[in-house]
C-alpha positions as CSV (number, residue, x, y, z in Angstrom):
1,X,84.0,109.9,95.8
2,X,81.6,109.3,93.2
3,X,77.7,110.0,94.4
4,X,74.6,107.7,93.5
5,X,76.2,104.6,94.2
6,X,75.4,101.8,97.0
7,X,78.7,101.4,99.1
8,X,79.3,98.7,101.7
9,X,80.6,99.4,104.8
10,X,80.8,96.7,107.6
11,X,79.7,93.3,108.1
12,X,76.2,92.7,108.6
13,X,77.0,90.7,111.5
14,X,78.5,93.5,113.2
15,X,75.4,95.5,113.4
16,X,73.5,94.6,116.4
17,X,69.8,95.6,118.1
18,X,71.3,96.1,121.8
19,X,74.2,98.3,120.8
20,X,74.8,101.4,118.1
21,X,77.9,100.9,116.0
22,X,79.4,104.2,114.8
23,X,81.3,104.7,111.8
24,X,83.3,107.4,109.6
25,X,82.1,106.7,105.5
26,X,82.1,109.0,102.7
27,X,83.6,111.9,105.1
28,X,80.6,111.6,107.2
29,X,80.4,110.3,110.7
30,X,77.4,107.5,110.7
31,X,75.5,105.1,113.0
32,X,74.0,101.7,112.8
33,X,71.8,100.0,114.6
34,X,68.7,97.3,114.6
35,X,65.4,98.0,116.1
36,X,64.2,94.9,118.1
37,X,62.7,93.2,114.9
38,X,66.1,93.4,113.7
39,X,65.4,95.9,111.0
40,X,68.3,97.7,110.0
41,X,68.7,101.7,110.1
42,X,71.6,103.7,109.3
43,X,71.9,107.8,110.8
44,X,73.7,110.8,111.0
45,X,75.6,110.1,113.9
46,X,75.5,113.7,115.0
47,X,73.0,114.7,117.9
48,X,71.7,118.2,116.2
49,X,71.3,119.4,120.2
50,X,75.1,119.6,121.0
51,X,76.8,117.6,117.9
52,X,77.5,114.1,120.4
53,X,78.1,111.0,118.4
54,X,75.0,108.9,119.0
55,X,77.5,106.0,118.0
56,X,78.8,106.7,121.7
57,X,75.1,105.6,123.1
58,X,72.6,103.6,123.6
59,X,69.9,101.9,122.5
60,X,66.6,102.1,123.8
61,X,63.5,99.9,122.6
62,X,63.4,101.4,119.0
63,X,65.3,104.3,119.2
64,X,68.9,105.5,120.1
65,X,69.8,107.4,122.7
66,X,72.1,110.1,122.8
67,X,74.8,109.4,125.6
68,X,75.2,113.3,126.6
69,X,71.3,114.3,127.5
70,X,69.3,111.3,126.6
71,X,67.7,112.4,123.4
72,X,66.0,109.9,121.6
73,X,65.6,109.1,117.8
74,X,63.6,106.9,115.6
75,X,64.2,105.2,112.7
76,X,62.7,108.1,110.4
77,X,65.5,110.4,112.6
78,X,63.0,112.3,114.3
79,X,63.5,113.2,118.0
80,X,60.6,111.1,120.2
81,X,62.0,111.8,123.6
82,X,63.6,114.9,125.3
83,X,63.9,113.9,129.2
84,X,64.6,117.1,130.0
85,X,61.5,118.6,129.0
86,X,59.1,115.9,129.8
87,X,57.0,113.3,128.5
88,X,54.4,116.2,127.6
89,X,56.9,117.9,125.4
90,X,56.3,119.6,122.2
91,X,59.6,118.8,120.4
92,X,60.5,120.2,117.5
93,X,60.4,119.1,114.1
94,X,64.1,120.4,113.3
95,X,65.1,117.9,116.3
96,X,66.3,115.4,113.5
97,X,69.6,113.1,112.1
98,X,69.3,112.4,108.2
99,X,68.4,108.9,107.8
100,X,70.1,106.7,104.9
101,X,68.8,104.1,102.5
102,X,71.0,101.2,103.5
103,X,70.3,96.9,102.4
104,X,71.8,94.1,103.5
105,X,73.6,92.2,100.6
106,X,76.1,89.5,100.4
107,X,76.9,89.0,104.0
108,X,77.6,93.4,103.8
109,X,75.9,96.3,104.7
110,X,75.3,98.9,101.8
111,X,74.4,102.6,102.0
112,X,73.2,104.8,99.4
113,X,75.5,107.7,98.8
114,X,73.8,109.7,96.9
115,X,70.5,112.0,95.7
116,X,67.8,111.5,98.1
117,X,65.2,109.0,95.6
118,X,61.8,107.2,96.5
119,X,63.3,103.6,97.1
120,X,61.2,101.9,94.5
121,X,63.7,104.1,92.4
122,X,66.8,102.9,93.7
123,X,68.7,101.1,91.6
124,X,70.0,97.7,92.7
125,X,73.2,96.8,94.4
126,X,75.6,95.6,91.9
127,X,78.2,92.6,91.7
128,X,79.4,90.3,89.4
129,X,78.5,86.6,88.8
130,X,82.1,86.1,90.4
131,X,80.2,87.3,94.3
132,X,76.7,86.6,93.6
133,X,76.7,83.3,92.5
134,X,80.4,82.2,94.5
135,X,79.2,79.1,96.7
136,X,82.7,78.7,98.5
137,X,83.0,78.7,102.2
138,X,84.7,82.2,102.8
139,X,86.0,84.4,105.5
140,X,85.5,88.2,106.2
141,X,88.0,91.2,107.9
142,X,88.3,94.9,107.9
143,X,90.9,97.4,108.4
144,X,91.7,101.0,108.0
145,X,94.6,102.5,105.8
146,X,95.8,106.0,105.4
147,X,95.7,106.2,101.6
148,X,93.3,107.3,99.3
149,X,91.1,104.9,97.7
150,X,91.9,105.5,94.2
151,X,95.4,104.5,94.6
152,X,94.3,101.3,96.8
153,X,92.2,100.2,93.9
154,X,95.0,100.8,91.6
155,X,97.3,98.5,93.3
156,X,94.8,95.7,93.0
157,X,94.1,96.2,89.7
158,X,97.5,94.5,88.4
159,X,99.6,92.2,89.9
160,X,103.1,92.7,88.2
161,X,104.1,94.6,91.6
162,X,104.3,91.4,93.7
163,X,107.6,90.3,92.9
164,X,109.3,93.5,93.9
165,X,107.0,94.2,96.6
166,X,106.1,90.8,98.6
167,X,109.1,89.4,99.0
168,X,111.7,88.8,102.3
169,X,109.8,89.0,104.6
170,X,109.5,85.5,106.7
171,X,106.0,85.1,105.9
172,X,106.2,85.7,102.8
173,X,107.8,81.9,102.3
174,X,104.9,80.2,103.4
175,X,103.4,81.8,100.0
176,X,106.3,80.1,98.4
177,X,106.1,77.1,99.5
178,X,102.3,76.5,99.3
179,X,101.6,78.2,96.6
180,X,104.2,78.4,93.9
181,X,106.5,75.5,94.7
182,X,106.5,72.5,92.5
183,X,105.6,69.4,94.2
184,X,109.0,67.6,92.8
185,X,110.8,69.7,94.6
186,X,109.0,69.5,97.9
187,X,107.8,73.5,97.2
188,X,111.2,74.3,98.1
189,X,111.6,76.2,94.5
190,X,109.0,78.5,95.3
191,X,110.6,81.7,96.4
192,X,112.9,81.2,92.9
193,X,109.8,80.7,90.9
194,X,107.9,83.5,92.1
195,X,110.8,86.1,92.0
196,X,111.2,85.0,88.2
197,X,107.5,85.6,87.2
198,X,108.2,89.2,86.2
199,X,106.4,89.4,82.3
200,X,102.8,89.8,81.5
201,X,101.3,88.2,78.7
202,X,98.2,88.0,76.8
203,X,96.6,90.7,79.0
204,X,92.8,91.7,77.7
205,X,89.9,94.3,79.4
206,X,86.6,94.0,78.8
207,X,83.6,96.4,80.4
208,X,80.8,95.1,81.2
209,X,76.8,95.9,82.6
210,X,76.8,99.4,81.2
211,X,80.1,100.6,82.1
212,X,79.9,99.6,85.6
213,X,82.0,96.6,85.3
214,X,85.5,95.7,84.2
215,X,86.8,92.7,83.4
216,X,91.1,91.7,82.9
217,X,92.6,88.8,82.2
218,X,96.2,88.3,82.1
219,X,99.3,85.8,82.3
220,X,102.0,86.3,85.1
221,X,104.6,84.3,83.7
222,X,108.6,83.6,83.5
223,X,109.8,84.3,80.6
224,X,112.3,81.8,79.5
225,X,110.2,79.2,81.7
226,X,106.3,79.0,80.1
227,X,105.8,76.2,82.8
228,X,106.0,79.0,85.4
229,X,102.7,80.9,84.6
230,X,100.1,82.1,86.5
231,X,96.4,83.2,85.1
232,X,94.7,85.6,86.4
233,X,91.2,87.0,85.7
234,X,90.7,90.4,88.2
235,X,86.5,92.1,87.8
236,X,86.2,95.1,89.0
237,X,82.9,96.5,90.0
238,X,82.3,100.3,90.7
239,X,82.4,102.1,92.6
240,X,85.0,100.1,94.8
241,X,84.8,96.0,94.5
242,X,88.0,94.0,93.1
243,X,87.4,90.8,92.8
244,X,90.7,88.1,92.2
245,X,90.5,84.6,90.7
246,X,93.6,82.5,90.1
247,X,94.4,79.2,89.9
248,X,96.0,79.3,93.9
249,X,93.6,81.7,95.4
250,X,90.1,83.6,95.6
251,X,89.1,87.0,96.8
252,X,86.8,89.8,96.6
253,X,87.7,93.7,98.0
254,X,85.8,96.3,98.5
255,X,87.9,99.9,98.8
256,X,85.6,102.2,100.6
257,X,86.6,106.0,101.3
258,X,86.4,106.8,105.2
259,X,87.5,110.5,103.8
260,X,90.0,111.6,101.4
261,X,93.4,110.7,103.5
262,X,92.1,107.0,104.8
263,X,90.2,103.9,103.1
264,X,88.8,101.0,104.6
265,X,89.9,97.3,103.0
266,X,86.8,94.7,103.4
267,X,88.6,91.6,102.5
268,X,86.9,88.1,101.6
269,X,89.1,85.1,101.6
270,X,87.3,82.3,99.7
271,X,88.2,78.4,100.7
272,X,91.5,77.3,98.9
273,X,90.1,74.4,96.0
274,X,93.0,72.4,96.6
275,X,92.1,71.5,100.3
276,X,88.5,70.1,99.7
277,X,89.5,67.2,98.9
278,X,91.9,66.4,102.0
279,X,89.7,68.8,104.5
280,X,86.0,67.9,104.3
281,X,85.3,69.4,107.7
282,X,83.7,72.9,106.8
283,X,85.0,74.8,110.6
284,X,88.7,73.0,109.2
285,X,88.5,74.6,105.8
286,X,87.6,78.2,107.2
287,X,90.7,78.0,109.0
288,X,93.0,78.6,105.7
289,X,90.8,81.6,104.9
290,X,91.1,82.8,108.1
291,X,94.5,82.7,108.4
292,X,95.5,84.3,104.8
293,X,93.4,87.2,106.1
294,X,95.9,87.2,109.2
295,X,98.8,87.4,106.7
296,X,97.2,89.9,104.3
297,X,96.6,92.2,107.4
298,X,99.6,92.3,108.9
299,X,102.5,91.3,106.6
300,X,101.5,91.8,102.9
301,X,98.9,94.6,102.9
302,X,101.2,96.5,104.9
303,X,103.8,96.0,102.4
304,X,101.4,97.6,99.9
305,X,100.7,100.3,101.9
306,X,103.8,101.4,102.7
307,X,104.5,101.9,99.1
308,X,101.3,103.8,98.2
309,X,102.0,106.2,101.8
310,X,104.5,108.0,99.9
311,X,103.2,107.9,96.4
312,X,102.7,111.6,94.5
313,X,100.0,112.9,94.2
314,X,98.0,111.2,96.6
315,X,94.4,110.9,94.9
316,X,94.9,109.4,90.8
317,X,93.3,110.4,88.0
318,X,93.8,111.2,84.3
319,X,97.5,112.5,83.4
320,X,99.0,112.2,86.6
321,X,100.8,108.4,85.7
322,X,102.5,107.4,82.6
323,X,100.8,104.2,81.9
324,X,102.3,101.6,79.9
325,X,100.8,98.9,78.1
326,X,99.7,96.2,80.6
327,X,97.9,98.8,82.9
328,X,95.2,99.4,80.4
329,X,93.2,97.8,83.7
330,X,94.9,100.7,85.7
331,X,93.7,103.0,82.4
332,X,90.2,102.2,81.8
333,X,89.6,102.6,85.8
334,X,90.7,106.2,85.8
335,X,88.9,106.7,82.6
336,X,85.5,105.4,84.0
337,X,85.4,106.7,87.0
338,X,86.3,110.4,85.5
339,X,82.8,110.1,83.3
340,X,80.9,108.7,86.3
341,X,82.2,111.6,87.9
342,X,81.3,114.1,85.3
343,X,77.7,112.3,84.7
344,X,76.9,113.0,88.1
345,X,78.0,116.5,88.7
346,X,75.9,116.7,84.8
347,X,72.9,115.1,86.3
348,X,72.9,118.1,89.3
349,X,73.4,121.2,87.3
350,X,70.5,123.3,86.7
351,X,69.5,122.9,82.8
352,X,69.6,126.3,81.0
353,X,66.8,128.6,80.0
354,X,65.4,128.1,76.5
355,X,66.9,130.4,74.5
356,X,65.4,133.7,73.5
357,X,64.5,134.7,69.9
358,X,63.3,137.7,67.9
359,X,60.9,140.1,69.3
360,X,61.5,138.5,72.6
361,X,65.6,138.8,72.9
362,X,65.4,142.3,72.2
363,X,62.9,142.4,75.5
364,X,64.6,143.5,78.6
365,X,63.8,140.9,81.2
366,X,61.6,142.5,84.2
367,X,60.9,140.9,87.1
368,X,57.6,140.8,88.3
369,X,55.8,143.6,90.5
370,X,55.8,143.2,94.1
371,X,52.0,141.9,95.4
């Protein structure tokens, strides 16, 4: 997991002022919850009395309550209330849950996983144009996988899978039809189309915003049929966003690690272009949206996942795949995140003593006399 980056992790609907959501991010068991201004705080979900999840409780004016003895917390994770002991009670200061910078941004919530900083210090959340300036209607889902994050990313990061992958199963031919079938032929060509799009063509990466931000374009084409081609243009935003423009469809992902076996998929569907015109009712157009999420969950994802399950080794990096040309995408994300890696594990070590010189390095070093 690479530190010192904002990472979202739920809807911001889903976080509420009358009930504590708890949640597993980064290997860490968290909370959320809104005070009754609707301020948002995100905890340790760990009561330090006994180790409870305070995700299990309650909430109580502005504070949480613990659902084994009652202990309440504040916003700033200090203990206000022991019942027990009285509403006299000195409590003590070591009575806390670490407390996490968190904003809300683009519908998400985002934490800071990272080196504690004064916020004015933070840096800001990033995403491309492609998400901060997308006016589409859209829809929103989550689910849980058990495969590490890096090779989740990785499958998103080309598209040359999808004919051998996504194919046969009766769902499947509603892609087809929609999607890839000619209109002369009633969309009734589709499946044969989309099983024949195997090449990729004039494939180019670009990083952008200071080696945060990666950019690929590519054709997916036939290749004895040029008519058959489909452009795609994938940004990928670190540490975990993957966002997918083509011609038929829209979508951003964000990959976030639970823990090092499981990942969570935050999927946005955008509104299909092709249906404006026909469906000018807003609630009508969500529908689509809605429903490719539906399909994504349960037939297609799964169809990724079941692939990356038994992949070797289980977490990528550098040397472990034999990358050919078009996965310079694939490529340049292992690269990356390596020297994001290595920049913050720099950025924590100690720096070294000055070194010593003359008259001085021939001094034995003595530590100083007790007081």
């Amino acid at each position: 997991m690479i530190p010192n980056q904002w990472y979202p992790i739920v809807e911001a609907q889903e976080v509420r002022n009358d009930k504590p959501l708890g949640l597993r991010r980064m290997g860490q068991d968290i909370v959320l919850w809104r005070d009754i201004d609707g301020n948002l705080v995100c905890q340790g979900a760990r009561c330090p009395h006994k180790g409870a999840n305070l995700g299990d409780g309650r909430m109580k004016g502005n504070t949480i309550e613990c659902p084994y003895h009652g202990f309440r917390y504040g916003a700033d994770g200090a203990c206000r209330v022991i019942p027990a002991m009285g509403s006299g009670a000195r409590i003590p200061g070591s009575l806390r849950v670490p407390t996490y910078p968190v904003q809300e941004r683009f519908g998400l919530v985002w934490m800071w996983w990272g080196d504690e900083r004064p916020a004015a210090d933070l840096p800001p959340v990033l995403a491309p144009a492609e998400v901060t300036e997308n006016r589409k209607l859209y829809a929103t889902k989550r689910w849980t996988r058990p495969v590490h994050y890096t090779r989740y990313i990785e499958s998103l990061l080309e598209f040359y899978h999808v004919t051998y992958v996504h194919r046969d199963h009766w769902f499947n031919y509603i892609d087809y039809l929609l999607l890839y079938g000619t209109p002369s032929k009633f969309g009734l060509d589709g499946r044969e189309r989309y099983l024949a799009a195997t090449r990729i063509t004039n494939h180019k990466v670009e990083t952008e915003a200071e080696g945060q931000t990666i950019r690929y374009s590519f054709d997916h084409c036939q290749e004895d049929d040029p008519t058959n081609t489909t452009h795609y243009v994938i940004t990928f935003t670190f540490p975990c966003m993957v966002h997918v423009q083509t011609e038929q469809f829209e979508t951003t992902s964000w990959l976030v690690p639970i823990d090092d076996e499981n990942t969570e998929h935050i999927l946005r569907w955008y509104e299909y272009e092709q249906v404006k015109p026909v469906l000018r009712i807003e609630p009508l157009r969500r529908l689509l949206p809605w429903a490719s999420l539906y399909m994504e969950k349960w037939v297609q994802d799964p169809q990724d996942v079941r692939i990356m399950e038994h992949q070797e080794p289980k977490i990528s990096a550098g040397g472990v795949n034999k990358f050919i040309p078009v996965d310079e995408m694939n490529a340049k994300y292992i690269s990356m995140r390596a020297k994001l890696l290595a920049d913050a594990a720099a950025a924590r070590e100690p720096a070294p003593a000055p070194a010593r010189t003359g008259d001085a390095a021939r001094e034995p070093v003595r530590e100083p006399a007790p007081a």
